[in-house]
Backbone and ligand atoms as CSV (ligand in chain L), in Angstrom:
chain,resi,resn,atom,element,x,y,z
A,1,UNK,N,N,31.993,-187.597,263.736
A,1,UNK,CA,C,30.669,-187.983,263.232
A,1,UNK,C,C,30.167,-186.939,262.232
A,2,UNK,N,N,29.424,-187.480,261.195
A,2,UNK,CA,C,29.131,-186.541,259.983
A,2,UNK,C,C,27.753,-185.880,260.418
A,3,UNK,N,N,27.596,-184.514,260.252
A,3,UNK,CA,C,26.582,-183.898,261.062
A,3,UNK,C,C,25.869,-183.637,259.457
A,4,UNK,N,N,24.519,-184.343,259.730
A,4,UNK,CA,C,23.403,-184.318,258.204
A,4,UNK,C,C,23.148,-182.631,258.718
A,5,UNK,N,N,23.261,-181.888,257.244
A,5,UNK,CA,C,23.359,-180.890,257.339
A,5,UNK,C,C,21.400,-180.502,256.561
A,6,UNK,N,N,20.529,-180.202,257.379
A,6,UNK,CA,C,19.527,-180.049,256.599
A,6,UNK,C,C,18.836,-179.161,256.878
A,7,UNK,N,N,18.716,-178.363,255.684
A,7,UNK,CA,C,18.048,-176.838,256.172
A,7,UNK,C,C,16.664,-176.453,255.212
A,8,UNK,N,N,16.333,-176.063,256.080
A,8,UNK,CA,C,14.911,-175.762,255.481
A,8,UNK,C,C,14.330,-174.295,255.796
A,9,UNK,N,N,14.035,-173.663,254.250
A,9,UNK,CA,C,13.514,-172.721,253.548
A,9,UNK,C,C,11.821,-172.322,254.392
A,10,UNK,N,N,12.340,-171.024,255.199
A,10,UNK,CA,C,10.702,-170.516,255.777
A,10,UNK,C,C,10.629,-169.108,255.442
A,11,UNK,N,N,8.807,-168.759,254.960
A,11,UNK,CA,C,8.644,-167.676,254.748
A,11,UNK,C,C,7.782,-167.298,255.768
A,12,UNK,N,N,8.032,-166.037,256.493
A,12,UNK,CA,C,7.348,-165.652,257.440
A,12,UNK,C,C,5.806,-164.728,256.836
A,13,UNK,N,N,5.013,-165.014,257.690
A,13,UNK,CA,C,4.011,-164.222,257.771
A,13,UNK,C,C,3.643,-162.332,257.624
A,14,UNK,N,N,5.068,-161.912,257.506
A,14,UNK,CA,C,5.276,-160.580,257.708
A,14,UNK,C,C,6.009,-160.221,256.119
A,15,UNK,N,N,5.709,-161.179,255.218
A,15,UNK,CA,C,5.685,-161.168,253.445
A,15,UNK,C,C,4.665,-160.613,253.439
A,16,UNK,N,N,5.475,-159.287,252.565
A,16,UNK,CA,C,4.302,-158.294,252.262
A,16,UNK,C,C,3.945,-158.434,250.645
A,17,UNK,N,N,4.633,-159.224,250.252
A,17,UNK,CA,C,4.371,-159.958,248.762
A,17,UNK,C,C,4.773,-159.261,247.625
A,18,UNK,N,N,5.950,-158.350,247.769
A,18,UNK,CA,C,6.941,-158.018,247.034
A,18,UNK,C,C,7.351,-158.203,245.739
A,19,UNK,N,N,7.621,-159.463,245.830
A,19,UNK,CA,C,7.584,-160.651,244.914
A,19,UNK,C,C,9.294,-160.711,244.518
A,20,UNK,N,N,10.152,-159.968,245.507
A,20,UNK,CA,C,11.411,-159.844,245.010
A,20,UNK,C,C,12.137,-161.312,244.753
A,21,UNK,N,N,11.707,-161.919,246.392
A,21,UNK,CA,C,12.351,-163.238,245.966
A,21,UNK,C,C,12.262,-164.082,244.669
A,22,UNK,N,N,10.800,-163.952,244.557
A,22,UNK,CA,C,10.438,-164.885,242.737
A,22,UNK,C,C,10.978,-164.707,242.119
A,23,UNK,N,N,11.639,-163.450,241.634
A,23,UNK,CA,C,12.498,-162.419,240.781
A,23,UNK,C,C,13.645,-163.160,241.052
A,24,UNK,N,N,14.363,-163.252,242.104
A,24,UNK,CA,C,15.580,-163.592,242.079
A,24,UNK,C,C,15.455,-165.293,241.826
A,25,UNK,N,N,14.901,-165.931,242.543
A,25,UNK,CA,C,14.928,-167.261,242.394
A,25,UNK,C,C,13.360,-167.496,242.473
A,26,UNK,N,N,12.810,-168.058,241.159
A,26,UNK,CA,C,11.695,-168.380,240.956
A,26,UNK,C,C,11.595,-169.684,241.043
A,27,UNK,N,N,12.266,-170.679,241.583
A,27,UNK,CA,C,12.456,-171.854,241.281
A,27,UNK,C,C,11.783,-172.444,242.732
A,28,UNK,N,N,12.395,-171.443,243.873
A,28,UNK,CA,C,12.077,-171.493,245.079
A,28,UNK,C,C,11.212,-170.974,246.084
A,29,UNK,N,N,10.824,-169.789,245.177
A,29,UNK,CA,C,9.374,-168.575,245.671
A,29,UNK,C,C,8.338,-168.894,244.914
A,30,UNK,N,N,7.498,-168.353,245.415
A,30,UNK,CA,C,5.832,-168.205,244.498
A,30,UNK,C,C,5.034,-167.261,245.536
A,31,UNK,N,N,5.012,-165.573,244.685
A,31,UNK,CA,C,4.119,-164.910,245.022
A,31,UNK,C,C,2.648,-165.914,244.887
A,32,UNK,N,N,1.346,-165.931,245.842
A,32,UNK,CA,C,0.483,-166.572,245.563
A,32,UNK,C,C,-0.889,-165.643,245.482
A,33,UNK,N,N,-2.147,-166.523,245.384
A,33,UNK,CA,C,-3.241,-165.310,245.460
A,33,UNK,C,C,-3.221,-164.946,246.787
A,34,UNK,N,N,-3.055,-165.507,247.783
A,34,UNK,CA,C,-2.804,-164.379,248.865
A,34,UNK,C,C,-1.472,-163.944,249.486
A,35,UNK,N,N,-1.009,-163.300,248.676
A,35,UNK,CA,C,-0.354,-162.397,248.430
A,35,UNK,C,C,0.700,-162.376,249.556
A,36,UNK,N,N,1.180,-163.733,249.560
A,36,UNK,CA,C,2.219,-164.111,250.517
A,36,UNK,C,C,3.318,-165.254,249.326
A,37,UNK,N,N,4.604,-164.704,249.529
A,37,UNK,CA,C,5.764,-165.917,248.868
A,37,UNK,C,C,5.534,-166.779,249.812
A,38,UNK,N,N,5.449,-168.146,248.137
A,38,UNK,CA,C,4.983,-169.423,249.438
A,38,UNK,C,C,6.515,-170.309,248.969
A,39,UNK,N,N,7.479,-171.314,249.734
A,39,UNK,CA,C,8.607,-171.673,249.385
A,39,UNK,C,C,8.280,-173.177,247.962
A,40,UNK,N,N,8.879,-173.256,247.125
A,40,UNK,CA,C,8.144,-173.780,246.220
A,40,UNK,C,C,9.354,-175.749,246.258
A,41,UNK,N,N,10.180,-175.006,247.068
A,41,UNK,CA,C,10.874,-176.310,246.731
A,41,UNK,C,C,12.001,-176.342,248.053
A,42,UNK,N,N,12.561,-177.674,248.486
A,42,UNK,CA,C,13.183,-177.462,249.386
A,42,UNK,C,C,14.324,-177.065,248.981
A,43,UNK,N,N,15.042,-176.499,250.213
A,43,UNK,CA,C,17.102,-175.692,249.814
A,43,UNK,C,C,17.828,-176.738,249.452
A,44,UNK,N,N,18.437,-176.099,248.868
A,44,UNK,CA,C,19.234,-177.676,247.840
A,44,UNK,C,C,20.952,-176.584,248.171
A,45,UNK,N,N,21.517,-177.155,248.463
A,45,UNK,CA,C,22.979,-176.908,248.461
A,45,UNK,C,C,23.642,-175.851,247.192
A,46,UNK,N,N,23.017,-176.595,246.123
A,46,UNK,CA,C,23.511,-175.959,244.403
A,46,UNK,C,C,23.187,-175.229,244.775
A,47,UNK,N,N,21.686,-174.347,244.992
A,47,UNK,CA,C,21.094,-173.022,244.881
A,47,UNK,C,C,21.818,-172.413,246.148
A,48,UNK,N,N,22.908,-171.938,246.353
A,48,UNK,CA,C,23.098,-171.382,248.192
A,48,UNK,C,C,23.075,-170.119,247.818
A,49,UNK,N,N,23.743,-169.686,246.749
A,49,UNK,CA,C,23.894,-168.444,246.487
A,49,UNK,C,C,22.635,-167.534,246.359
A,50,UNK,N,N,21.891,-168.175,244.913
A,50,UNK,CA,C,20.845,-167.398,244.483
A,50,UNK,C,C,19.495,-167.480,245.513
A,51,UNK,N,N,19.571,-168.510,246.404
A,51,UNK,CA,C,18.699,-168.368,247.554
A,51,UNK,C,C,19.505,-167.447,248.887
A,52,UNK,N,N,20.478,-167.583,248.711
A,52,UNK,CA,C,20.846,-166.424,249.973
A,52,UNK,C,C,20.963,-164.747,249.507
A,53,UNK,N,N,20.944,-164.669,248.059
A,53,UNK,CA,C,20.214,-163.467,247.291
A,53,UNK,C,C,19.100,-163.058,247.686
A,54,UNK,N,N,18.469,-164.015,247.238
A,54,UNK,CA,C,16.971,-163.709,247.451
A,54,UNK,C,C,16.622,-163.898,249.267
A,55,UNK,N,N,17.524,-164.004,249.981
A,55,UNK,CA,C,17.232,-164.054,251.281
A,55,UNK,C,C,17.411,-162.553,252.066
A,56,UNK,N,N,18.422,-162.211,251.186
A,56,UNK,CA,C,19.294,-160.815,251.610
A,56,UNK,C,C,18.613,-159.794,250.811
A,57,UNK,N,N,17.649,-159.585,249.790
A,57,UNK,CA,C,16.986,-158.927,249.425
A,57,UNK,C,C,15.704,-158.656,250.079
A,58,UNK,N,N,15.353,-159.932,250.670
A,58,UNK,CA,C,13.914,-159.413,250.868
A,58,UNK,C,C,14.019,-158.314,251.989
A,59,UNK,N,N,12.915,-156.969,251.544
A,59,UNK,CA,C,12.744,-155.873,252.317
A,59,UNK,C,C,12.823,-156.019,253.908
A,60,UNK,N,N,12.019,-157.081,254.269
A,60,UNK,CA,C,11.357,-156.916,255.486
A,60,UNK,C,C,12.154,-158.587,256.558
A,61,UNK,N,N,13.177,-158.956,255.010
A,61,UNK,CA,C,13.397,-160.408,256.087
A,61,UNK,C,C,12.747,-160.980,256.296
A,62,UNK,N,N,11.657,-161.367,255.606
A,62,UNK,CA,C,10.882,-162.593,256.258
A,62,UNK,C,C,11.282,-164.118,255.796
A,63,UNK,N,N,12.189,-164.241,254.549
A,63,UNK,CA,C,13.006,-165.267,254.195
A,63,UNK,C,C,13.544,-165.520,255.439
A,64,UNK,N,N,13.703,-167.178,256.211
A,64,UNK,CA,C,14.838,-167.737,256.896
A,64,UNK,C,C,15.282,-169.037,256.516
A,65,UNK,N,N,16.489,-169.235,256.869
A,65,UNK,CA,C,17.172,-170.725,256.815
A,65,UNK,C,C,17.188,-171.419,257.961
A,66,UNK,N,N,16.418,-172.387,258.220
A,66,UNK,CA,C,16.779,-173.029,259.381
A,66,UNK,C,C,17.021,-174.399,259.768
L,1,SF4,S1,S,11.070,-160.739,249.042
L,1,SF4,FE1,FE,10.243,-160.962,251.120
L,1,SF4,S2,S,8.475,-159.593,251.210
L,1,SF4,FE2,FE,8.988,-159.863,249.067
L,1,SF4,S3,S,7.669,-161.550,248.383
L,1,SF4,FE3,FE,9.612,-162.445,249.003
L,1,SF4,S4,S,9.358,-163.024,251.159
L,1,SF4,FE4,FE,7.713,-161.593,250.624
C-alpha cells in the first residue's frame, strides 16, 4: 500500500527571529513584525534540500518536519 507521504513545515515558538531561515529559503520563511519566522508555504518535495538547510541552520532548532 502507497503510504501518502505528507509533511508539514512548523516553526516553534522558541524563534528568536534570526531570520536565517528567510536567508536560506525565503520562499518558505517570513521573519514577521513579531519577530517570529512564520512558514510561508507548505513543504513541497522539490524544496527538500534548501528547506532541510534552512532546518539545520536554524540556531536554536525551532524549524520541524512533521
Ligand atoms: S532560523 Fe530559526 S531562530 Fe532564526 S528566524 Fe528562522 S526559525 Fe527563527
Amino acid at each position: 500500500m502507497a503510504e501518502e507521504e505528507k509533511k508539514k513545515l512548523v516553526v516553534a515558538d522558541t524563534c528568536i527571529g534570526c531570520g536565517m531561515c528567510e536567508n536560506i529559503a525565503p520562499e518558505y520563511f517570513e521573519v514577521k513584525d513579531d519577530g517570529l519566522s512564520h512558514v510561508k508555504k507548505d513543504y513541497d518535495e522539490k524544496d527538500k534540500d534548501i528547506i532541510n538547510e534552512a532546518i539545520d541552520s536554524c540556531p536554536v532548532q525551532a524549524i520541524t518536519l512533521e
